[in-house]
C-alpha positions as CSV (number, residue, x, y, z in Angstrom):
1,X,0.0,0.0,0.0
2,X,2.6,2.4,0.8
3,X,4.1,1.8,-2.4
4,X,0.9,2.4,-4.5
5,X,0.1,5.4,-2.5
6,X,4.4,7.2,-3.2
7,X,3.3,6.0,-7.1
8,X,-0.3,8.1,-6.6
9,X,1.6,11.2,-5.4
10,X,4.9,10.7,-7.0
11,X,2.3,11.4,-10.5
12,X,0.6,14.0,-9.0
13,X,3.4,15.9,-8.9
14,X,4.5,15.3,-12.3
15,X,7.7,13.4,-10.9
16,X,9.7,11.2,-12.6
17,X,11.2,8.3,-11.0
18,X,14.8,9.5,-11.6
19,X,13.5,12.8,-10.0
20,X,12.3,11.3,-6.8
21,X,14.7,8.5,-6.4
22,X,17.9,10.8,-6.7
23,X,19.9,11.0,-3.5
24,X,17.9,8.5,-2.5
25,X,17.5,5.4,-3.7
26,X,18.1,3.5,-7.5
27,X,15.4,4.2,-10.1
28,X,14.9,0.3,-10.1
29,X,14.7,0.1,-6.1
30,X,12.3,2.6,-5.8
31,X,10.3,1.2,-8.8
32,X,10.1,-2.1,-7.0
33,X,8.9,-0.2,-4.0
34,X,6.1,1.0,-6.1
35,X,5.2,-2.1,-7.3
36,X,5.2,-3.3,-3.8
37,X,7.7,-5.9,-4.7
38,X,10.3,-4.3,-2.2
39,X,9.8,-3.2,1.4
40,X,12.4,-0.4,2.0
41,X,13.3,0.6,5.2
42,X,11.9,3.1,7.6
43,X,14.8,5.9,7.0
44,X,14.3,5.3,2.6
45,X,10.4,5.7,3.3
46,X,10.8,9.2,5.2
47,X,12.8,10.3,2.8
48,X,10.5,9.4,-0.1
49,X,7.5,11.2,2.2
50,X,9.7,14.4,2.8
51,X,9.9,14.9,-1.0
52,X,6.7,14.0,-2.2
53,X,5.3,16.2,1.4
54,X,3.4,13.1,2.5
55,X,3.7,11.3,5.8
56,X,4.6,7.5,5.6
57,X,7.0,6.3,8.8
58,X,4.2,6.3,10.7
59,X,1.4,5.9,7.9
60,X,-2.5,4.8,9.0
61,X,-3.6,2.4,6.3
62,X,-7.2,1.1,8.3
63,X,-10.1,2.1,6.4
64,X,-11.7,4.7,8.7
65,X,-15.2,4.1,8.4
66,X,-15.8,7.4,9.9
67,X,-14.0,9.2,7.7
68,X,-15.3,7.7,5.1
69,X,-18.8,8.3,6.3
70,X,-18.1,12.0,6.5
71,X,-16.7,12.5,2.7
72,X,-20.0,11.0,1.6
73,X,-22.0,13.5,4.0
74,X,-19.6,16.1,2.4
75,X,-20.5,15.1,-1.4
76,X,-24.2,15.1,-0.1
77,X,-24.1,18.8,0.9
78,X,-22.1,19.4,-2.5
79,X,-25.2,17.8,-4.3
80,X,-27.7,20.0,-2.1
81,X,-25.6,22.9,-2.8
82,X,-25.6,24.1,1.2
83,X,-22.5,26.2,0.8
84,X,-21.5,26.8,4.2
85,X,-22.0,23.1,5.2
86,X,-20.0,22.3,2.1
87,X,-17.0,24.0,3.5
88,X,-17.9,23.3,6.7
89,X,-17.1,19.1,6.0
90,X,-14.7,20.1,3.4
91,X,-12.5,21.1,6.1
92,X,-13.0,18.6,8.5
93,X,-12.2,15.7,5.7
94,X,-9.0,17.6,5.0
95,X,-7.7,17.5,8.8
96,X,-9.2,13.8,8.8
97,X,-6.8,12.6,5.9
98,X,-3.7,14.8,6.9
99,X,-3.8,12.1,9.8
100,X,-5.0,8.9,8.2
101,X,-3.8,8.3,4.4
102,X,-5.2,5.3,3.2
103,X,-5.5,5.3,-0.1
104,X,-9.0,4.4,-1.2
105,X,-10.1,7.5,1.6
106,X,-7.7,9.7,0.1
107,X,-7.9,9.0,-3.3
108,X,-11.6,9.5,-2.8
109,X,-11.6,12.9,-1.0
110,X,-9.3,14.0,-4.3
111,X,-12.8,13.3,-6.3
112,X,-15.4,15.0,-4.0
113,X,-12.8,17.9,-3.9
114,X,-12.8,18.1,-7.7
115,X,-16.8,18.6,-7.5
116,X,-16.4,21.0,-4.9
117,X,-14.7,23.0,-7.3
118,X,-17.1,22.2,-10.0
119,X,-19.9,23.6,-7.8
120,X,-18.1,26.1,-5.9
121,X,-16.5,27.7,-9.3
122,X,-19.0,26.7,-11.9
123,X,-16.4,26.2,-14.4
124,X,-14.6,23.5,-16.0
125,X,-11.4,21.5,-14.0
126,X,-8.1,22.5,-14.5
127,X,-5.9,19.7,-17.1
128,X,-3.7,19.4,-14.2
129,X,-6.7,17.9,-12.1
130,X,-8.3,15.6,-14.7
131,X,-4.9,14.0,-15.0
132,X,-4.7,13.4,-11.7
133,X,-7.9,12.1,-11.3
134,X,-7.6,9.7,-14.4
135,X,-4.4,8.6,-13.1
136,X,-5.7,6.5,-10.6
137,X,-8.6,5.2,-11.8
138,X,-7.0,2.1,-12.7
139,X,-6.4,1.0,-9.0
140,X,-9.3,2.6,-7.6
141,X,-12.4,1.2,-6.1
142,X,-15.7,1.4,-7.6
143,X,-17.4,3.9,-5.6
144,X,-14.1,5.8,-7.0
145,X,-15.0,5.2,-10.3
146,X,-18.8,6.3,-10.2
147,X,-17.6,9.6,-8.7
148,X,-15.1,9.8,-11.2
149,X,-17.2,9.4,-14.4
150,X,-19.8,11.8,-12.7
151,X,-17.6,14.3,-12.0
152,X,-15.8,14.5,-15.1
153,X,-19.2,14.5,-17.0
154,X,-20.0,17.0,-15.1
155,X,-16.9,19.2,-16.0
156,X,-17.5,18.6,-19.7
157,X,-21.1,19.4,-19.1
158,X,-19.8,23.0,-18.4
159,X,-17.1,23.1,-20.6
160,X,-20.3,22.8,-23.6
161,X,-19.1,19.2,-24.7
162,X,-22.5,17.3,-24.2
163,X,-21.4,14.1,-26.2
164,X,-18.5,13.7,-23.8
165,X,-20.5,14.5,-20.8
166,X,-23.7,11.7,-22.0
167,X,-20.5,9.2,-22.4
168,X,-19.1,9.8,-19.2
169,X,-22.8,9.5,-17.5
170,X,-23.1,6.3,-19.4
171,X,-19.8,5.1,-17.7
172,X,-21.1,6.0,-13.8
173,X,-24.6,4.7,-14.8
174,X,-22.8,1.1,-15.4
175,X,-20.7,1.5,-12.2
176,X,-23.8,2.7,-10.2
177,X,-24.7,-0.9,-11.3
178,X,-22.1,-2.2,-9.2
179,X,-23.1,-0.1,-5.7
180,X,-25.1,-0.7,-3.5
181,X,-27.4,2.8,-3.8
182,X,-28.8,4.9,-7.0
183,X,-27.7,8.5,-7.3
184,X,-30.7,10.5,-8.2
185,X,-28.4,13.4,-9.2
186,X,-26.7,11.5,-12.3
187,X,-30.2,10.9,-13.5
188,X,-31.0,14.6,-12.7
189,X,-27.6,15.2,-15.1
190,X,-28.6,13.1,-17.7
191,X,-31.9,14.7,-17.9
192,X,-30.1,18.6,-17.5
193,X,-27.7,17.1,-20.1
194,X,-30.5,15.7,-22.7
195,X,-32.3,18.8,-22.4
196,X,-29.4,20.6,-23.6
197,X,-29.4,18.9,-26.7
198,X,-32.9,19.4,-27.0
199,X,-33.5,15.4,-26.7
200,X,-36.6,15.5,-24.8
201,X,-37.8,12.3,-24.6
202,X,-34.9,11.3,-23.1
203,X,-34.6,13.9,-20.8
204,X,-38.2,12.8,-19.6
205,X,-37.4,9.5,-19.0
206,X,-34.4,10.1,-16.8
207,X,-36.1,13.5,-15.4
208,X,-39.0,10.5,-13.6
209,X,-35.9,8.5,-13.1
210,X,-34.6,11.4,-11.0
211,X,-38.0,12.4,-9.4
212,X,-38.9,9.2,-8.3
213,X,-35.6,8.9,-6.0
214,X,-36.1,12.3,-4.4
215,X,-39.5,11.7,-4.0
216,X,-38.0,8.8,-2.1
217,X,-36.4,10.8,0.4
218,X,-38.3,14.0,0.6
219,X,-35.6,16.2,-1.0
220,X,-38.5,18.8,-2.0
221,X,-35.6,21.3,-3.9
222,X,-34.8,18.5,-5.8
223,X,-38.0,17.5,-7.1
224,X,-39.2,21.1,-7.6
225,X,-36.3,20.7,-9.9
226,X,-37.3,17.6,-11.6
227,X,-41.1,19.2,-11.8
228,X,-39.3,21.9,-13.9
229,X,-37.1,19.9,-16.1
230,X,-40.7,17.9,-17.3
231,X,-42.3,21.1,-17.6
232,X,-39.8,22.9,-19.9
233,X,-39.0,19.2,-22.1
234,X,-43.4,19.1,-22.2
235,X,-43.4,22.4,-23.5
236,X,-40.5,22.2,-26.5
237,X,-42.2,18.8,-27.4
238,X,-45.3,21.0,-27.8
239,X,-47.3,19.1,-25.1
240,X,-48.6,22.6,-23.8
241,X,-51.3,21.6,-21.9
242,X,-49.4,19.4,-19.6
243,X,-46.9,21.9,-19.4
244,X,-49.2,24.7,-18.8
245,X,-50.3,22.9,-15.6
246,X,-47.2,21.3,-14.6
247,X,-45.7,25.3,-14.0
248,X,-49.0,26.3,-12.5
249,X,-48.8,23.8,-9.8
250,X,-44.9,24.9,-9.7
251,X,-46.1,28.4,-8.7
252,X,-48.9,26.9,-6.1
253,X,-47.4,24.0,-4.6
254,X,-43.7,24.6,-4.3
255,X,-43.6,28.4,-4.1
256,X,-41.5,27.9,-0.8
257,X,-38.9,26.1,-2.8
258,X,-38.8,28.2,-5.7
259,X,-36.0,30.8,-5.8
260,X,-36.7,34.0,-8.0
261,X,-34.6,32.4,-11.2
262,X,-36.6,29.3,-11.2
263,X,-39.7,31.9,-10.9
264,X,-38.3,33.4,-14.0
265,X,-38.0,30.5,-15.6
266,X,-41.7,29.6,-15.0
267,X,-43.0,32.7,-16.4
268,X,-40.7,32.6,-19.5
269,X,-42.1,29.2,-20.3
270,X,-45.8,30.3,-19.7
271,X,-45.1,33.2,-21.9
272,X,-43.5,31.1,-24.3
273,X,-46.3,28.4,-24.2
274,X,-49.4,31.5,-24.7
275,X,-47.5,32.5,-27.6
276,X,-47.8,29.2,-28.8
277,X,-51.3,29.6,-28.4
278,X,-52.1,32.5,-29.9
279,X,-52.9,34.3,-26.8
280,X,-50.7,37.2,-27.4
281,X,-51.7,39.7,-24.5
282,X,-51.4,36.7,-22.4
283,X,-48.3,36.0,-23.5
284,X,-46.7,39.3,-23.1
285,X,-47.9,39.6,-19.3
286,X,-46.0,36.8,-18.5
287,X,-42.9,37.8,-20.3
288,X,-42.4,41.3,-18.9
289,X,-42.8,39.5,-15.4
290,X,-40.0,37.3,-16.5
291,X,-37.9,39.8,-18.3
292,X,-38.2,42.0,-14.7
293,X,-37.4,38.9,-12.3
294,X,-34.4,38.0,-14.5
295,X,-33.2,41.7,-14.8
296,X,-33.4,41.5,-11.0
297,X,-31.3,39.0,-10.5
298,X,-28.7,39.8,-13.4
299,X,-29.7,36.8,-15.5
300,X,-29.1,36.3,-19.1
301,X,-32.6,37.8,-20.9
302,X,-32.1,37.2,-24.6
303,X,-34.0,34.8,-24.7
304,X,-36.9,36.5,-23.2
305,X,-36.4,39.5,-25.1
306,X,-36.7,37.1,-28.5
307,X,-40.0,36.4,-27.3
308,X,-41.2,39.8,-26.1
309,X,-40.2,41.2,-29.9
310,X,-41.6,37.9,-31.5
311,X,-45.1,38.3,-29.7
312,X,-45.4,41.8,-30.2
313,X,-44.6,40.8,-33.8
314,X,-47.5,38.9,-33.9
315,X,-49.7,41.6,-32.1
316,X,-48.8,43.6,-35.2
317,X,-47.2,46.6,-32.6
318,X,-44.4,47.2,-34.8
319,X,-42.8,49.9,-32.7
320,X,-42.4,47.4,-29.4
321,X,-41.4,44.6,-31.4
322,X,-38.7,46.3,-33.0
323,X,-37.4,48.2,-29.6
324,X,-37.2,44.6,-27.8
325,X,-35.6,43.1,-31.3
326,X,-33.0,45.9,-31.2
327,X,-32.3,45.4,-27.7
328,X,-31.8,41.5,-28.3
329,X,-29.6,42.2,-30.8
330,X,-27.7,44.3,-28.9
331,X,-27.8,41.6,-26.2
332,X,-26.9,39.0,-28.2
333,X,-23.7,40.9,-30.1
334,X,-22.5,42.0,-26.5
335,X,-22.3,38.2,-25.4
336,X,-21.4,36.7,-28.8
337,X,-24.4,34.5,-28.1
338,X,-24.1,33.2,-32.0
339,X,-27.6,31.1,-30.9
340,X,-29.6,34.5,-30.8
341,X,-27.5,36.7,-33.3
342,X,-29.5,34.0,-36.0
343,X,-32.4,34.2,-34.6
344,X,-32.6,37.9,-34.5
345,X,-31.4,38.0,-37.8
346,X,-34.2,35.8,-39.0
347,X,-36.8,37.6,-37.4
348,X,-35.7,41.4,-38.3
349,X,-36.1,39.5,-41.9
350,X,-39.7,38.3,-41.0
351,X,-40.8,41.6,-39.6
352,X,-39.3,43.2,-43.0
353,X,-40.7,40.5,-45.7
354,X,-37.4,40.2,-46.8
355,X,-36.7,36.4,-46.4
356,X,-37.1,35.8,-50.4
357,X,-34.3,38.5,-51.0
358,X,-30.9,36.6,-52.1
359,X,-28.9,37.9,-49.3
360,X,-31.1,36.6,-46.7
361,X,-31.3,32.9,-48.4
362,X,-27.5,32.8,-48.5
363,X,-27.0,34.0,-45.3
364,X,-29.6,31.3,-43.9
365,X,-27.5,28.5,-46.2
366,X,-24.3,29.0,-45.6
367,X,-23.9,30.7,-42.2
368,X,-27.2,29.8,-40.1
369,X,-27.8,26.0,-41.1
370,X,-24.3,25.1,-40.2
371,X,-24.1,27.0,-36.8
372,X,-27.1,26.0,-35.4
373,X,-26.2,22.4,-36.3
374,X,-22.5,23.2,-35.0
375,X,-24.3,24.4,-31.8
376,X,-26.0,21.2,-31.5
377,X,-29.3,23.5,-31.5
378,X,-31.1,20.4,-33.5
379,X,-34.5,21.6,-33.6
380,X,-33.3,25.5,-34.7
381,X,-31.7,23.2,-37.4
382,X,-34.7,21.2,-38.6
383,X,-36.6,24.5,-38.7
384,X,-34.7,26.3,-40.3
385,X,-34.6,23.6,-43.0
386,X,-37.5,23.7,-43.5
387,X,-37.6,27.5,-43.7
388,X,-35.1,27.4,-46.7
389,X,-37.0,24.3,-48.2
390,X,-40.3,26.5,-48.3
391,X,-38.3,29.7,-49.8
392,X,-36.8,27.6,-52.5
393,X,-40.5,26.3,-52.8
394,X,-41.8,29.7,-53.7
395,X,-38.7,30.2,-56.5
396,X,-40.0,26.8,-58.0
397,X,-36.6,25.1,-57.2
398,X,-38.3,21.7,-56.3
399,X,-35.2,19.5,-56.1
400,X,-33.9,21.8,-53.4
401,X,-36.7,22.2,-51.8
402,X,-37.4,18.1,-51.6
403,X,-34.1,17.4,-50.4
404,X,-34.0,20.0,-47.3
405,X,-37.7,18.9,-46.3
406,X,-35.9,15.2,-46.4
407,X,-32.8,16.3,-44.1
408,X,-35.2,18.2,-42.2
409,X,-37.2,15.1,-41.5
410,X,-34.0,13.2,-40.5
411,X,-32.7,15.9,-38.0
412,X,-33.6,13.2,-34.8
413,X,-30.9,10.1,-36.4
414,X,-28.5,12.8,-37.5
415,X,-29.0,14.2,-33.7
416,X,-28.2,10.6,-32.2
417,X,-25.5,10.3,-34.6
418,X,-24.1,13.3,-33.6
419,X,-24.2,12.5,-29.8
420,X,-23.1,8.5,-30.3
């Protein structure tokens, strides 16, 4: 164990066996003693610790039950998201392993620190740490490897690489196999994850997964956040009604759990949904409500502001649509948001009847197609397909037009594709 555990920091610290082993030992003793094949003696194994700044002349290798109780409590809080009693057992763990280093509790506190980062930064892991982390995944145990796959899905997750975040989940959902609980948070991930890619179905499926679990233990946050995931995935499948009422009884039932984004969220979607429906005025209620709550709270609102310039489009107000329009577009240019600088574009087009001119068609062709497929925005592709198939349509060019009505009908397999 000892020599497993100089191996584990000996690549931590991007040490070469020459490197450590000089002035100390051969390069071939100390690789024995990291292959366990060799027990050196207590003066060679302080000498190894002093270098690599880890304590082994008097190492604890017993499996502290304890301690190991109190890193899961830790990476409980971390999935609750209760800040101060995140750092509160972050700290404890970290005096805990300074005195025992076994390696299965240490190598597993190096994990839950990595999605302490994850959630305390919200950004992606450092290279340095990934490596790390991969490094011993070899010799680690399966609990280990769960939190490894999740974690690391979750940091491509906000590093925008959704293929390698649904692979990684794929990887912890076979090692959750192998434990003896379910995580209700990967299926939460998976759901978060789907949604993304604007796979609804299979957000849905793993959204119940998710809700069933936390329904399990009364983790009412949690399934407020479930509730919300179905509502949203109802409402882009088109499925209005039950997403109508799965939002109202968000705003009625869980109003004590519901913080002013989520609040935001819901009103968005409502707006989003009586648009749908034609009920403009309705529509435009709910979205200033929205556009106010996420002002508030300093939230992205381009998407809200689409909404605002597209109802108000349909209302035939042409001087609001185009104010909220030109303060999307101003939005959108500010945060390179390439998502919304199309879809602005399109709609300044619609508002103007200028989708038959050439520029327009090219611009949708060459430059809007390919993004939003880039972007992995797979519905935004199919429609705007179709868009292009029903312009070519109107200038008689039928082979076109067949042929992007046939990719448009496709974009689900080439979505899959994309993502396995």
């Amino acid at each position: 164990m000892k020599g497993q555990l100089i191996k584990q920091h000996r690549k931590f610290k991007n040490m070469t066996l020459e490197e450590l082993a000089d002035g100390i030992c051969s390069v071939s003793y100390l690789s024995k003693i990291e292959h366990n094949t060799m027990i050196a003696s207590d003066e060679i194994y302080r000498l190894l610790g002093k270098r690599l700044n880890i304590r082994l002349e008097n190492l604890n290798e017993e499996f502290d039950e304890e301690i190991y109780k109190e890193i899961l409590n830790w990476h409980e809080a971390i999935q609750l998201k209760d800040f101060p009693l995140m750092d509160e057992l972050q700290e404890k763990c970290r005096l805990h392993l300074h005195k025992n280093q076994n390696i299965d509790l240490s190598n597993l506190y190096k994990v839950v620190h990595s999605r302490y980062q994850l959630t305390k930064t919200h950004k992606p892991l450092s290279k340095k740490i990934t490596k790390e982390l991969g490094d011993v995944l070899s010799q680690s145990s399966n609990e280990f490897r769960f939190l490894y796959y999740k974690t690391i899905g979750i940091h491509h997750f906000l590093s925008l690489e959704y293929k390698k975040t649904i692979h990684h989940f794929q990887c912890a959902e076979k090692m959750m196999e192998k434990l003896p609980h379910h995580d209700s948070e990967l299926y939460y991930h998976f759901s978060l994850t789907y949604t993304r890619l604007r796979m609804y179905v299979e957000s849905n499926y793993y959204a119940n997964l998710a809700l069933e679990e936390y329904q399990k233990s009364l983790t009412y946050s949690k399934i407020t956040d479930c509730y919300m995931m179905l509502a949203i995935n109802y409402n882009f499948l088109g499925v209005h009604d039950v997403a109508e009422r799965l939002f109202h009884k968000l705003l009625k039932g869980s109003k004590e759990h519901l913080s002013v984004i989520d609040e935001g969220r819901i009103y968005h979607n409502l707006g989003y949904i009586y648009n749908n429906q034609k009920e403009y005025d309705l529509a435009v209620d709910h979205l200033l409500f929205a556009l106010k709550l996420k002002e508030r709270e300093k939230l992205s609102i381009v998407s809200t502001l689409y909404l605002l310039a597209e109802t108000y489009h349909h209302l035939e107000d042409k001087q609001a649509s185009r104010d909220y329009l030109s303060k999307g577009e101003e939005v959108a240019n500010q945060h390179k948001d390439v998502k919304y600088q199309h879809k602005f574009y399109v709609l300044k087009h619609k508002m103007n009847q200028t989708m038959n001119d050439d520029t327009f068609i090219e611009m949708l062709e060459k430059t809007i197609i390919p993004d939003a497929l880039s972007l992995n925005e797979y519905n935004d592709h199919k429609n705007y397909l179709e868009l292009l198939a029903e312009l070519y349509y109107e200038r008689r060019m039928y082979k076109k037009c067949s042929m992007l009505f046939i990719e448009a009908s496709r974009y689900k397999s080439t979505q899959i594709k994309e993502i396995l």
